[in-house]
Structures are given as structure tokens and as C-alpha cells.
C-alpha positions as CSV (number, residue, x, y, z in Angstrom):
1,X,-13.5,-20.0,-7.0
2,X,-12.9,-23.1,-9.4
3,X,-9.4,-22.5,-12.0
4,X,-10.3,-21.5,-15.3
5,X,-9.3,-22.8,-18.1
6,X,-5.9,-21.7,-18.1
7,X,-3.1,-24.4,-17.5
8,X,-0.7,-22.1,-15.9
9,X,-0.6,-18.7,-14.6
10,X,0.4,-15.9,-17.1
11,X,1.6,-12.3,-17.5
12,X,2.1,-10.2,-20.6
13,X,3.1,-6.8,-20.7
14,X,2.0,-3.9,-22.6
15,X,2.7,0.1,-23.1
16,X,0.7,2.0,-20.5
17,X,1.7,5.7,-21.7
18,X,4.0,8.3,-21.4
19,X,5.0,10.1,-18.0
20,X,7.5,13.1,-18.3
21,X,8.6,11.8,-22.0
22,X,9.5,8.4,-20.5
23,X,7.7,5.2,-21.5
24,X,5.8,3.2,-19.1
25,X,5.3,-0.8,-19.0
26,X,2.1,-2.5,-17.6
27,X,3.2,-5.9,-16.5
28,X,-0.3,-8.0,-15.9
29,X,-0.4,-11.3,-13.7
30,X,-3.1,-13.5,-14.4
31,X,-4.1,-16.9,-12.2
32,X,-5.9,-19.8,-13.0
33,X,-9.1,-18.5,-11.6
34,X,-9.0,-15.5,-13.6
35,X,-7.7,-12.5,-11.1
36,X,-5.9,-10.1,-12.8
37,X,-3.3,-7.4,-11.1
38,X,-1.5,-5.4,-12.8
39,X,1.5,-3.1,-11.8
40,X,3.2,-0.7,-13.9
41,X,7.3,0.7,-13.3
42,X,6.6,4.0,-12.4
43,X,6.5,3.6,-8.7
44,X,5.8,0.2,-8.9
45,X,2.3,0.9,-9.0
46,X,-1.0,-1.3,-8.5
47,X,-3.2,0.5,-11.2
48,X,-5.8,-2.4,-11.7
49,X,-7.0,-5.5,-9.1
50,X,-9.8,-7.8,-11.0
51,X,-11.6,-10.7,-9.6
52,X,-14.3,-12.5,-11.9
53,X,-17.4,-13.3,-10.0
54,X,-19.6,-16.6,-10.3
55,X,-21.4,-14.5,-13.4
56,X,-17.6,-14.5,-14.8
57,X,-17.7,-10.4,-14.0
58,X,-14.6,-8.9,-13.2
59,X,-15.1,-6.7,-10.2
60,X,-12.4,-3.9,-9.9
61,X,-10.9,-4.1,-6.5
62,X,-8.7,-0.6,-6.2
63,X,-8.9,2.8,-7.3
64,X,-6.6,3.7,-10.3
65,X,-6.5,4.7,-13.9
66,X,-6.3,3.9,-17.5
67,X,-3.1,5.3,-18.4
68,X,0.2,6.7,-17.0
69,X,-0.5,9.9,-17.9
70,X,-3.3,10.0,-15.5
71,X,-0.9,9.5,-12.4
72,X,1.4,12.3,-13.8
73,X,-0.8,15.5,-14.1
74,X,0.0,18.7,-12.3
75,X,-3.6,17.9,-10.8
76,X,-2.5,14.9,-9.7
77,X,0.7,15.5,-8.3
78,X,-1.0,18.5,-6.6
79,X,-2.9,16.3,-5.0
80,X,-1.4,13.4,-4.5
81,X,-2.8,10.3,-2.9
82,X,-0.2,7.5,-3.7
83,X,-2.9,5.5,-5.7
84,X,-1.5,1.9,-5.5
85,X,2.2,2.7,-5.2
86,X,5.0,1.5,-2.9
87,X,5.8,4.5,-0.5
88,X,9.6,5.1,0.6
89,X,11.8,6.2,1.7
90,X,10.0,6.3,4.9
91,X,6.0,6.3,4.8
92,X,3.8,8.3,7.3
93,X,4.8,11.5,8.9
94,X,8.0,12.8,10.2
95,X,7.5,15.9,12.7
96,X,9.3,19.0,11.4
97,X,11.1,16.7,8.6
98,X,14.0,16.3,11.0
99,X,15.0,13.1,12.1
100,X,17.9,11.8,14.7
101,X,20.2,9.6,13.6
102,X,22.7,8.3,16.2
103,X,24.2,11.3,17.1
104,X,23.2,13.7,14.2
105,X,20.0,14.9,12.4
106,X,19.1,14.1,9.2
107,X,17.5,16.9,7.9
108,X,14.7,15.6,5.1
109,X,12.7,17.3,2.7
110,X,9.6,19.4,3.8
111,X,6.5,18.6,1.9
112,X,3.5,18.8,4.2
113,X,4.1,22.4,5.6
114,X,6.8,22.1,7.7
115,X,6.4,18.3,8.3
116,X,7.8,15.2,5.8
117,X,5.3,12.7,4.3
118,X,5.3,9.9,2.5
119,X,9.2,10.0,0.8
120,X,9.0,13.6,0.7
121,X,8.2,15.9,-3.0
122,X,9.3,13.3,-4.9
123,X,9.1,10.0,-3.1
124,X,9.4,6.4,-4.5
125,X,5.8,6.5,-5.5
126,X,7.4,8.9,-8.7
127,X,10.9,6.7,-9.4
128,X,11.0,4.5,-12.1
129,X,11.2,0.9,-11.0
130,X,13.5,-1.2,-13.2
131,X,12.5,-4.5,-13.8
132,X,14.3,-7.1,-12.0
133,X,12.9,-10.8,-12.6
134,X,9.6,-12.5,-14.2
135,X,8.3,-15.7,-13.3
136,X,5.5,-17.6,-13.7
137,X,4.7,-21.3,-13.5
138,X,1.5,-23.7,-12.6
139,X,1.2,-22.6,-9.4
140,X,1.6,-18.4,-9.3
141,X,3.1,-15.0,-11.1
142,X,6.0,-13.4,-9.9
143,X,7.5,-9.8,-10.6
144,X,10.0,-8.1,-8.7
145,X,10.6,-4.5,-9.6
146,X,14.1,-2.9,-8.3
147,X,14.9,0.7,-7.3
148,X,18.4,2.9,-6.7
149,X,17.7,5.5,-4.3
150,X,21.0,7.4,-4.5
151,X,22.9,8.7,-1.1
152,X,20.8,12.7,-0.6
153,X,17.6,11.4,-1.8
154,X,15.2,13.8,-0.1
155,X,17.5,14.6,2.9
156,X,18.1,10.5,3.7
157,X,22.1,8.8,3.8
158,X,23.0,6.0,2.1
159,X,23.1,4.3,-1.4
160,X,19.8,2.4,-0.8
161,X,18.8,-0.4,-3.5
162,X,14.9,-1.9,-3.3
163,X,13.1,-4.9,-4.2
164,X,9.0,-5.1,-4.5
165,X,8.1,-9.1,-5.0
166,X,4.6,-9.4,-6.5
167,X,3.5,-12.7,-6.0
168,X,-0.1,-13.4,-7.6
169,X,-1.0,-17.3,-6.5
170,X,-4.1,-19.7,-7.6
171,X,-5.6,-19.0,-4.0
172,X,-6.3,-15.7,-4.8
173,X,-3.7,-14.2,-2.8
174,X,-1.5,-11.4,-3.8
175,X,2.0,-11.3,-1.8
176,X,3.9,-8.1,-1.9
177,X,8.0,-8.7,-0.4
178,X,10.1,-5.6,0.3
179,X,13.5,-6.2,0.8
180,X,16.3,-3.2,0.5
181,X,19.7,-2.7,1.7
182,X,22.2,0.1,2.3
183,X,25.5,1.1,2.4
184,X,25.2,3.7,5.5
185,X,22.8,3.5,7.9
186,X,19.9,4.9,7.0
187,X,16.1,5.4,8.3
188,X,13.6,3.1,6.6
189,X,9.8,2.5,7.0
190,X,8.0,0.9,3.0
191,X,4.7,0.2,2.3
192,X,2.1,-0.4,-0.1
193,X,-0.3,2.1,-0.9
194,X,-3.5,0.3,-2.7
195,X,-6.9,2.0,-2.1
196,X,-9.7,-0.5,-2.1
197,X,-13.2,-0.5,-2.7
198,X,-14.7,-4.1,-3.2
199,X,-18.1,-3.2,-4.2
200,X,-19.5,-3.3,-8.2
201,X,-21.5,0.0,-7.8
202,X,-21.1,1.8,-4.4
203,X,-19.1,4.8,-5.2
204,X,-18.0,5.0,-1.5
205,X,-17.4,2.0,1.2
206,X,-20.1,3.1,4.3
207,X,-21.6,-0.2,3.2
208,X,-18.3,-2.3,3.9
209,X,-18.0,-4.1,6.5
210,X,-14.5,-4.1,8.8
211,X,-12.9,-5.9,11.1
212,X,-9.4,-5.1,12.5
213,X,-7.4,-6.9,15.0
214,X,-5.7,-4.7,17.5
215,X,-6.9,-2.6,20.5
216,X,-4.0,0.4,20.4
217,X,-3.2,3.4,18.2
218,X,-0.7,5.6,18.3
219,X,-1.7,8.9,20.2
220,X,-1.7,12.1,17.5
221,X,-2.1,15.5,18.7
222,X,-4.7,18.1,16.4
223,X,-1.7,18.3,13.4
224,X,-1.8,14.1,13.1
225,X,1.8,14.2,14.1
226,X,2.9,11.5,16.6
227,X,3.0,12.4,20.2
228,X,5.0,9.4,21.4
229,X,2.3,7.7,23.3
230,X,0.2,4.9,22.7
231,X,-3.5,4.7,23.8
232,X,-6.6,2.4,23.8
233,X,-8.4,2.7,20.4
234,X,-11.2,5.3,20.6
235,X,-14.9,3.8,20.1
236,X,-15.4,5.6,16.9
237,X,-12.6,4.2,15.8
238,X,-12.6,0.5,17.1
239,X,-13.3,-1.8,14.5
240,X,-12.3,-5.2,17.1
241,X,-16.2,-6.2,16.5
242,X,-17.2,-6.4,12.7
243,X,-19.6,-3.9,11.7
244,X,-20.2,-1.0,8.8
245,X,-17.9,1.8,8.2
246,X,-20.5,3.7,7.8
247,X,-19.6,7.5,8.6
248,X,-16.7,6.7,10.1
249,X,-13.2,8.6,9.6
250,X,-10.6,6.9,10.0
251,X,-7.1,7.8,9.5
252,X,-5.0,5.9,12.4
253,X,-1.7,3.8,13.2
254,X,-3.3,0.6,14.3
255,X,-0.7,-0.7,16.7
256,X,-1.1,-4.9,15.7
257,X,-1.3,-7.8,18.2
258,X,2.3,-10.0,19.2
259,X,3.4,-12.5,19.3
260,X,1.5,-13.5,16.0
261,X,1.9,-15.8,13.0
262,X,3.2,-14.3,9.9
263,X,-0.1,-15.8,8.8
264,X,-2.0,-14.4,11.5
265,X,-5.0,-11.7,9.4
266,X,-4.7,-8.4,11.2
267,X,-8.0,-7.1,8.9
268,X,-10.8,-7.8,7.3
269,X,-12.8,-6.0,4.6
270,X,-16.0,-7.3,2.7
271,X,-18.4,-5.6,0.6
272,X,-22.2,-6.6,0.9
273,X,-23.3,-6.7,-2.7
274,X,-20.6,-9.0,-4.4
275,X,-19.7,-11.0,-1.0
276,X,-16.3,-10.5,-2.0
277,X,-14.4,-10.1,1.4
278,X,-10.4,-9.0,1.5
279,X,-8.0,-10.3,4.3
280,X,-4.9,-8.8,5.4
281,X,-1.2,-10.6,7.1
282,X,1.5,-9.2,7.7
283,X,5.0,-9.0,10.0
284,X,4.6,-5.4,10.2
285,X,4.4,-4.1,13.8
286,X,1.6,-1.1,12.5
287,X,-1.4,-1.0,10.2
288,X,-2.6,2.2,8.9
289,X,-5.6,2.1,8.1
290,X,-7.2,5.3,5.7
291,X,-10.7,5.7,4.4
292,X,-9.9,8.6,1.4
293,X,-11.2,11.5,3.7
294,X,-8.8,14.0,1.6
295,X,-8.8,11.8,-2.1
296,X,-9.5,14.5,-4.6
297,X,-12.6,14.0,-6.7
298,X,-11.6,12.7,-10.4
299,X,-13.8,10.8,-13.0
300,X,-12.1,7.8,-14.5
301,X,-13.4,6.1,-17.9
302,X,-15.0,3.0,-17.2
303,X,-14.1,2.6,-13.7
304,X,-14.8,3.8,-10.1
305,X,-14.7,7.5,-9.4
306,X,-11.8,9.5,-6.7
307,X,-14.1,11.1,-4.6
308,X,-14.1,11.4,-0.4
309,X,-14.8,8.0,1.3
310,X,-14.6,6.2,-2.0
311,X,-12.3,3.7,-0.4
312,X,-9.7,2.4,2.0
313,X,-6.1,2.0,2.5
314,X,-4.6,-0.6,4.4
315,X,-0.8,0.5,4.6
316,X,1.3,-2.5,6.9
317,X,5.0,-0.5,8.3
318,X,6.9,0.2,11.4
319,X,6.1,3.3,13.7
320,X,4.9,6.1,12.8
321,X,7.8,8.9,13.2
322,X,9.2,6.5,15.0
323,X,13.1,8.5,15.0
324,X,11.8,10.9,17.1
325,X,10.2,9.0,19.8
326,X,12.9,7.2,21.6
327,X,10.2,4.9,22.7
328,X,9.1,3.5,19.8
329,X,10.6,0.7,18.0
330,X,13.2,2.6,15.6
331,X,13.2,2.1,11.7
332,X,16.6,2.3,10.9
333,X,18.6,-0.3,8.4
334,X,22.1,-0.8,9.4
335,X,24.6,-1.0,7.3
336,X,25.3,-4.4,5.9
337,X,22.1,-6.0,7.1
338,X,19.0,-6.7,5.0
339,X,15.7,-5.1,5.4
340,X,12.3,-7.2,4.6
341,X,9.0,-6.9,5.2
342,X,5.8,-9.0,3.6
343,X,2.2,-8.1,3.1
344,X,-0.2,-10.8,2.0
345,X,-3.8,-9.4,0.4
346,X,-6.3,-12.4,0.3
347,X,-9.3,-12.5,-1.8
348,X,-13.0,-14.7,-1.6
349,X,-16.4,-14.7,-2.7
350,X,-18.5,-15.0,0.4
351,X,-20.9,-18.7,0.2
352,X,-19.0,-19.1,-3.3
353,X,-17.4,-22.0,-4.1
């Protein structure tokens, strides 16, 4: 895509609502060709990804809605699905909410029967995120966000502090840097939780086309939970060869290819009807990848419905429930040390210059 007519990259903020009495900001990046992304501080959330096609439409990229009050209902929190926020403190499952740590258990909050999910009942998809730094210049649009999650947060040790970097460049590339540090050792597994559908009309994604580069999952018994093995990736599943998601489920931790590049793209999504394809890099050991099978159904003004299938989730981290399976790389941060982790999403217009 050629730059618009914009001599630098911008971003503006504006009111987005009110969640729980509290105000929330929209902070919108803007590049020269016109892609938009805008994140809001309540969990540091991607509520809109825009892309102008050669017809100068913008094409919503990711599920999300209008206002903050939308991603603070009852129904909503009922229900959650995480649309577009950053997951902590540690995503995926943990079995039984219990996790060793050296020579103790942690004992973490419970909030998917007996089992911990996603940060536990309030995880840092519901935090306010304070804002950190701006920048912007000819080249791209920065925003960091920061979080305190205090020592007892859902069960986890330590006085943890957070940084999400959103980084929107002129190549149509949208970085995402997590960095955090601790002042106990502490168990630790962050991710980005956008749900994307690249198409202007298709309500669901059985039309997009996949392609993911690893040949392993992690091996789930009937609950989802871990079971500490690895094993080959199951046909219905394996994605190696592009082709249609069709009626596929999919709801796996893609084990990813090493050595690699930090550059390397792990996955590949493109939607038939705009040509408008998505890459992914990252120097995450695991993707998850999630096409919505459980995402409640939900009109939203304007935009693309919630509804089964209606997108997909590609959610870069460490090991699933990885403190309890000795085997697998562990996701603890140590005391003193730095934790980072970057995710690049990668935008183009297929035969578009």
C-alpha cells in the first residue's frame, strides 16, 4: 500500500466510556498508509484494527466494540472471551489452579471449575493499564501501557510491574513488547488476545485460508488440560499445507519450530474476498491458535457480529501449564531478572501494490 497523505504517523486520544464508574481512554495510532489500531487502558485492549483497501475502505480486522461499557456487562463478564486484551498473569490453563513453585504450591484462583484460566476471575484483561509513554515520529506510533499487579493477585507471589509496547510502523506491521519484572519469583506466561476476522462480509472465517508452521501440539486429555506430552499434530488439525479452515475446530498449543529467526512467520491468515492476508513472528516457544468455538453470540453497531467461528485467535506464550509438567520448559520470572516477549502482526493486500 502507497503512504497517504500524512507526513508523519499520528495518535490522538479520546473518551471511550465508563467501566465500573471509572473513565476509559482510547488512544488511536494511525500510519502513513492509513491503518488505524486503537487500544484502550482497561486491559490494554485492541478494540478496533482498520486497514483501507485500494477503494480507500477501511476493513475491520478484529472483533470488538464501540464503547467500554460493552466489555464491562454482566453478559460479558459471564462470558468472557478476552476480546483483544493482554492476558496475565499466566494465560492458558492451569490443572486444579495449583501450581509448584520450587518447593511450595502456589495455590491460584479457581475460575474454570476447579481449574485456573486466563489470570483467574479477574485477570489483567480487567486492570486498568496506566499510561506509560507516547511516541510517534515519521517512521511509526508507539504506546506503552504499564500495570502493578500487587504480591496475592489471584493466588500468584510477587510485586509484578508490566509493560505492553504497541508499535504501529508504515509497513503495516503492528509490534506488541511485553516486558515485566518481579520482586519474588513468580510464575509468568502473557499474551495478546486479539480475535481476527480479515474478511468485509463473512460473518465467520471457513473461507480463510491458514497456514501454520509447526508439526507438534501439546497432548490434552477430554477436559483440555495438559497431559505433559507432546504429540504429532492430528490431520484435522494440521494446517503445515495452506488450505480453508473450513469446518475445522481448533483450539490447540501449537508447539513452534527452533532454532528460528525472531523474524521467522510462524502463521499465516488471508481472507479470499479482500486479499488481505495476516502474518505472524514471534520468540514465543507456543502458539495457540483458537477459532471462537465458545464466543457468545452479540450484535455490535456497525461492525462484525460475536457469534461461533466468527474468528481466530492467535495467542504467542510459553507452555501450556507448564508448572506442573516438569518436562516442559517452566514459566517462572526470577527475581531480579527481566521478562520479555515480542509478537509482530503483519498486514498486506494480496496483488496490491
Amino acid at each position: 500500500m502507497k503512504p497517504n497523505s500524512y507526513s508523519a504517523c499520528a495518535i490522538i486520544s479520546l473518551p471511550f466510556g465508563l467501566i465500573d464508574g471509572r473513565k476509559a481512554t482510547l488512544w488511536t495510532l494511525t500510519n502513513q498508509c492509513g491503518m488505524q489500531v486503537s487500544i484502550m487502558d482497561f486491559g490494554a485492549t485492541i478494540t478496533s484494527l482498520r486497514l483501507p483497501n485500494q477503494h480507500n475502505q477501511l476493513i475491520e480486522c478484529v472483533l470488538g466494540f464501540n464503547r467500554a461499557e460493552e466489555y464491562a456487562t454482566a453478559e460479558y463478564r459471564q462470558n468472557n472471551p478476552h476480546l483483544g486484551a493482554i492476558i496475565g498473569r499466566h494465560a492458558g490453563r492451569i490443572s486444579y489452579a495449583r501450581a509448584p513453585l520450587h518447593q511450595q504450591i502456589v495455590h491460584l484462583s479457581a475460575n474454570l471449575q476447579e481449574h485456573h484460566l486466563h489470570g483467574g476471575h479477574i485477570g489483567f484483561d480487567q486492570h486498568w493499564w496506566e499510561l506509560d509513554k507516547l511516541y510517534c515520529d515519521e517512521q511509526s506510533a508507539a504506546l506503552t501501557l504499564h500495570l502493578y499487579s500487587p504480591d496475592g493477585d489471584e493466588g500468584y507471589p510477587g510485586n509484578l510491574h508490566v509493560w505492553v509496547k504497541y508499535i504501529l510502523t508504515n509497513q503495516n506491521e503492528l509490534k506488541v513488547n511485553l516486558r515485566a519484572q518481579c520482586d519474588q519469583d513468580t510464575i509468568l506466561n502473557l499474551t495478546q488476545h486479539s480475535y481476527f476476522n480479515l474478511s468485509i462480509y463473512d460473518e465467520n472465517i471457513s473461507k480463510h485460508e491458514l497456514w501454520l508452521a509447526t508439526q507438534n501440539i501439546i497432548a490434552t486429555d477430554h477436559k483440555m488440560m495438559p497431559t505433559g506430552e507432546l504429540t504429532k499434530v492430528p490431520d484435522k488439525l494440521d494446517f503445515h499445507s495452506n488450505r480453508a479452515i473450513g469446518d475445522s475446530i481448533i483450539d490447540a498449543a501449537y508447539i513452534l519450530p527452533t532454532p528460528r529467526t525472531n523474524e521467522a512467520i510462524v502463521a499465516k491468515l488471508m481472507a479470499p474476498d479482500t486479499g488481505l492476508s495476516l502474518a505472524v513472528s514471534t520468540d514465543s516457544p507456543v502458539l495457540v491458535v483458537y477459532n471462537a468455538e465458545y464466543l457468545p453470540y452479540r450484535n455490535v453497531d456497525s461492525r462484525k457480529s460475536l457469534l461461533p467461528f466468527a474468528a481466530i485467535c492467535f495467542e504467542p506464550q510459553g507452555y501450556t501449564d507448564a508448572p506442573n509438567h516438569p518436562t516442559f520448559p517452566n514459566n517462572i520470572l526470577k527475581k531480579g531478572t527481566t521478562f520479555e516477549q515480542n509478537i509482530s502482526y503483519i498486514f498486506n493486500f494480496k496483488n496490491i501494490n
